[in-house]
C-alpha positions in Angstrom: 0.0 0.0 0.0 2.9 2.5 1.1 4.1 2.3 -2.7 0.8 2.8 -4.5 0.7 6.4 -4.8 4.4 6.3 -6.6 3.2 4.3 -9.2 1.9 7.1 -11.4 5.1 9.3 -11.0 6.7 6.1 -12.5 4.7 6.4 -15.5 5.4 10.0 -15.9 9.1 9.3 -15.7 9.4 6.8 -18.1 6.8 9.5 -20.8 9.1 12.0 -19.5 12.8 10.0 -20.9 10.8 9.0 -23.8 10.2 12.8 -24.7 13.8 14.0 -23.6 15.2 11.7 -26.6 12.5 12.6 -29.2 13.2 16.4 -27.8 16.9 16.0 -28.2 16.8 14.2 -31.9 14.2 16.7 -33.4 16.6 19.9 -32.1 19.8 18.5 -33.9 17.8 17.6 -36.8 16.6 21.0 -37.1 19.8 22.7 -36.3 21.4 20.9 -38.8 18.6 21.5 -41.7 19.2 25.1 -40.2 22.5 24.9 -41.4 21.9 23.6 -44.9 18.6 25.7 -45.4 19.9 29.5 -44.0 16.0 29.4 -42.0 16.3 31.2 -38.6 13.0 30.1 -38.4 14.1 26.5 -38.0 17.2 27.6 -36.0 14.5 28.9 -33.5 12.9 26.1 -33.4 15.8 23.7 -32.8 16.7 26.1 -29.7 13.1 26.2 -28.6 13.1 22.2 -28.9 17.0 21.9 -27.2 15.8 24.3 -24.4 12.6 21.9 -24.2 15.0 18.8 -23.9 16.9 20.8 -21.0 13.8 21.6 -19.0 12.3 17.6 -19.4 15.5 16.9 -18.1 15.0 19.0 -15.2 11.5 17.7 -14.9 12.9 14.2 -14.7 15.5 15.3 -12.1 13.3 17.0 -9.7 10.0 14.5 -9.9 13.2 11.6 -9.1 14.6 13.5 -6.6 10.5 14.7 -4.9 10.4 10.9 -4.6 12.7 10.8 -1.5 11.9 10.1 1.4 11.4 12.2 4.6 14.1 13.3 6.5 14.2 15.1 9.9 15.9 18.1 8.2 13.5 17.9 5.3 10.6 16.9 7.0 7.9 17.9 3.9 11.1 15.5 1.1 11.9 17.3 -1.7 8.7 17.9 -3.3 9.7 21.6 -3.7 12.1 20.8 -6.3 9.5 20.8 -8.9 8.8 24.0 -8.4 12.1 24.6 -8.8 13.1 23.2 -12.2 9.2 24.8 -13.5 11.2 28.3 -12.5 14.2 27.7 -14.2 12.4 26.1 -17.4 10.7 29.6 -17.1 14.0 31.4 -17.2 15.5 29.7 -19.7 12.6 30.1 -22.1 13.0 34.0 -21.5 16.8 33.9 -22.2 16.0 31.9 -25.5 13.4 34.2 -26.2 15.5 37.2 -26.5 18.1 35.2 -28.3 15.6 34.2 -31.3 14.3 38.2 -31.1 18.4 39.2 -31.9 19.1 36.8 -34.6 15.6 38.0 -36.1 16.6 41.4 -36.0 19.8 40.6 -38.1 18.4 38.2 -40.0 15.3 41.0 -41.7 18.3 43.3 -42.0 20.7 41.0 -44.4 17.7 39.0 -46.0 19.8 36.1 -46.4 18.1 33.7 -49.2 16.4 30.0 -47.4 16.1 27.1 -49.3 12.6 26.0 -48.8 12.8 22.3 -49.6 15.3 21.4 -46.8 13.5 23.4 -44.4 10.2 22.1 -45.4 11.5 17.7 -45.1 13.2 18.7 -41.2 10.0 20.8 -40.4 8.1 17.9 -40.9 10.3 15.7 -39.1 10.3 18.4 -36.5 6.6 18.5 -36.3 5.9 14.7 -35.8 8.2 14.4 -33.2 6.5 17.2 -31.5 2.9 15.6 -32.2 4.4 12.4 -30.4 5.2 14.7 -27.3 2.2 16.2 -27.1 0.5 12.8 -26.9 3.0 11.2 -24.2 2.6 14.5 -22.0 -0.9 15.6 -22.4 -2.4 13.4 -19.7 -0.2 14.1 -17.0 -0.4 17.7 -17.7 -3.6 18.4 -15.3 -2.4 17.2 -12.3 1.5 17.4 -11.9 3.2 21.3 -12.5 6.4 19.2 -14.1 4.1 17.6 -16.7 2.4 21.0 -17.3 5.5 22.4 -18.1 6.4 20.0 -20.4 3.4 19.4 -22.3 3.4 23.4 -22.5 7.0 23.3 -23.8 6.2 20.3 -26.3 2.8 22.2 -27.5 4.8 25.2 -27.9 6.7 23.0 -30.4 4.2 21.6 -32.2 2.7 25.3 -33.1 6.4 26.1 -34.0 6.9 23.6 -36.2 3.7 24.1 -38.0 4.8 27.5 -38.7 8.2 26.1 -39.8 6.7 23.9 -42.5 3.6 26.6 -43.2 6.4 29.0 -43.8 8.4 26.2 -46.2 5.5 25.6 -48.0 5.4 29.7 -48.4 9.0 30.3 -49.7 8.6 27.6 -51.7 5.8 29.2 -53.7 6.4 32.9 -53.3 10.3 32.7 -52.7 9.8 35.6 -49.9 12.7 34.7 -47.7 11.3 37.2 -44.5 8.4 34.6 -43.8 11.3 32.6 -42.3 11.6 35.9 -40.0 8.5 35.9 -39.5 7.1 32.6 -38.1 10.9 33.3 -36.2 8.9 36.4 -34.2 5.6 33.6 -34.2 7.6 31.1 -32.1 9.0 33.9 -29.6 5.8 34.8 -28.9 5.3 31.1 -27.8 8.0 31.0 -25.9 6.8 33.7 -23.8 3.2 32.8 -23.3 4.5 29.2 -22.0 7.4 31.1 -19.9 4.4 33.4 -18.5 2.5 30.9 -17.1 5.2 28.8 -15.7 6.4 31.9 -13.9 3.0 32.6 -12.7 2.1 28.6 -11.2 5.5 28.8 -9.6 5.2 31.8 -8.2 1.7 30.9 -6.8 3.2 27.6 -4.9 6.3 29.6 -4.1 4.2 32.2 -2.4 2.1 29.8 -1.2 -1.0 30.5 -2.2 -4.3 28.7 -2.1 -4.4 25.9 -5.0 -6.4 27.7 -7.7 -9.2 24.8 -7.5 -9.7 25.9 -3.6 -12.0 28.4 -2.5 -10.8 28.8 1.6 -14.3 29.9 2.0 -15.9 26.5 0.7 -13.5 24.6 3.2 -14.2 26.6 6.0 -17.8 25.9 5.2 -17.3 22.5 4.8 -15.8 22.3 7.7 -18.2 24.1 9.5 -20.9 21.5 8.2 -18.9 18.7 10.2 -21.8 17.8 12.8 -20.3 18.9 16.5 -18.2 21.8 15.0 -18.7 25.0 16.1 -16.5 27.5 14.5 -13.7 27.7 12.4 -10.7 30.3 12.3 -6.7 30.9 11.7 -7.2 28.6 8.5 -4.6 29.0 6.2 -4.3 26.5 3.0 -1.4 26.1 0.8 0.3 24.2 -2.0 3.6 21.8 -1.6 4.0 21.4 -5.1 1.6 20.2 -8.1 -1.2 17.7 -6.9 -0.1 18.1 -2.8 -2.1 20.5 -0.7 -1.4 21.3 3.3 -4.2 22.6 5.6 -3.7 24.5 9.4 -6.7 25.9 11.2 -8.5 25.9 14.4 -12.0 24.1 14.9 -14.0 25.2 18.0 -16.0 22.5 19.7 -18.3 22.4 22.7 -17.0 22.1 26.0 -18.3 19.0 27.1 -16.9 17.7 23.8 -15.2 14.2 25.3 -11.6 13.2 23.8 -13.2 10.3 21.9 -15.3 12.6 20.2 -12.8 15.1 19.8 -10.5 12.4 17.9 -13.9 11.0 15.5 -14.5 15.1 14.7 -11.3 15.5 13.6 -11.0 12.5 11.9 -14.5 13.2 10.0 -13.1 16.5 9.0 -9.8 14.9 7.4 -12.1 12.6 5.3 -14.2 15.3 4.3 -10.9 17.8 3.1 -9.5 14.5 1.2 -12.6 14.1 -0.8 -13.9 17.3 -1.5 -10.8 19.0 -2.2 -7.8 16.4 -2.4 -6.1 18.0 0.9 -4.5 15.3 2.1 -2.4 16.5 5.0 -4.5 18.9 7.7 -3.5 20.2 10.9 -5.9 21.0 13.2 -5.9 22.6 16.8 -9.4 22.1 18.3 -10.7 24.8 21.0 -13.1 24.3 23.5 -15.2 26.3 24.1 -17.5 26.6 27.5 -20.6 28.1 27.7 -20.1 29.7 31.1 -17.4 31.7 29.6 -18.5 35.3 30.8 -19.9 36.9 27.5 -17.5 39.3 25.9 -20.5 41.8 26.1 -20.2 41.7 30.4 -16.7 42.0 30.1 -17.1 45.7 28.9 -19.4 46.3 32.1 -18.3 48.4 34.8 -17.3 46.1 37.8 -18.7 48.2 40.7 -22.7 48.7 38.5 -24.7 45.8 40.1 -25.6 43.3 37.3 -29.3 44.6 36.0 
């Protein structure tokens, strides 16, 4: 039972290699048709595609390294270091980004001639590899930040490449050489939306705010509805990393609330956080509360008035 919920990161590593070698061949396949063909926009897309293989990479790293265990030191593992490696994928996209916007810059101002049929046969070589990413990735990609990444990174690819062999097909006809600038500028552009949103879910977790699927209002009510609770307040919900959620709050109870039925409330509550909104570790500090407590409302009364 203990290894059970490991068994789908295991699948996602294995998707993840597989993608890192198709990643890796497509990139020096298109820097070399780069090469032959003068295209910057293919030379874009090999970068985009190398950086891709360089982020899976990470990916890999961190979800292998997330899957150690506990340690007194790291008492929450390493399940921050997908986080990590999402933020660096981010930067690295942004460096590659302004790389691609210089060599497009140069490239409109010499109008260097491209030879459309070698850019057209490692576009489309390109773009099936990038297809078969897409399709390896795009499961994992709602539940894990890693896979998110990637399947951003790989779908970012796909578009590229279309524009690669759209542009081919273009030259080919028209033998207007700045179309390869063009799609060039079209690829940037997807290599900052995908670096955007990265940056933004990484920041989110690093900041840790509430998983964008969890209204704190609805668990507070939820918890609320857990028959024998009283009140609920100092809750404070968070995100480890992609798919792991961590709960703290304080549940008020009656005062004649036994241990035994302390221990069923607050087991009740668990069950209810786990199924309604996949928080599966909670912390909670549970108040008694008395009902001869003098009212706050007597409290402001002045001592030496008789009581009315």
């Amino acid at each position: 039972m203990a290894t059970a919920p490991h068994v789908p990161r295991l699948g996602l590593q294995t998707r993840l290699a597989a993608a890192i070698g198709l990643a890796s061949a497509a990139s020096i396949t298109e820097a070399v048709g780069s090469w032959f063909s003068g295209s910057l926009a293919l030379l874009s897309d090999a970068g985009h595609v190398g950086t891709d293989a360089i982020a899976l990479a990470l990916s890999l790293w961190a979800l292998r390294l997330s899957g150690r265990p506990h340690t007194p030191r790291m008492s929450f593992g390493y399940h921050r270091m997908e986080v990590l490696a999402a933020l660096i994928n981010a930067v690295l996209l942004l460096v590659l980004a302004a790389f691609i916007l210089w060599r497009a810059y140069d490239r409109y101002m010499t109008q260097a001639p491209v030879t459309g049929g070698v850019m057209l046969a490692v576009g489309l070589a390109g773009l099936a590899a990038n297809l078969t990413m897409v399709v390896l990735l795009r499961d994992w990609s709602r539940r894990n930040i890693n896979a998110r990444g990637a399947f951003l990174h790989a779908y970012g690819d796909t578009l590229g490449s279309a524009g690669v062999v759209s542009a081919a097909v273009a030259i080919q006809i028209t033998a207007i050489s700045v179309l390869d600038v063009a799609v060039a500028v079209f690829i940037v552009s997807l290599i900052l939306i995908s670096a955007v949103r990265l940056l933004r879910e990484g920041g989110r977790i690093v900041l840790e705010a509430s998983p964008a699927h969890v209204r704190p209002e609805d668990v507070a009510r939820a918890i609320a509805g857990v028959p024998g609770v009283r009140g609920v307040h100092e809750l404070h919900i968070w995100t480890l990393t992609s798919g792991l959620y961590a709960l703290t709050g304080h549940v008020v109870v009656s005062g004649d609330t036994t241990v035994q039925e302390t221990s069923g409330l607050v087991d009740a509550i668990e069950a209810r956080l786990r199924d309604r909104f996949g928080i599966a570790h909670a912390t909670l500090q549970v108040d008694s509360l008395h009902d001869e407590v003098i009212p706050p409302a007597d409290l402001a009364q002045d001592p030496r008035r008789p009581a009315p």
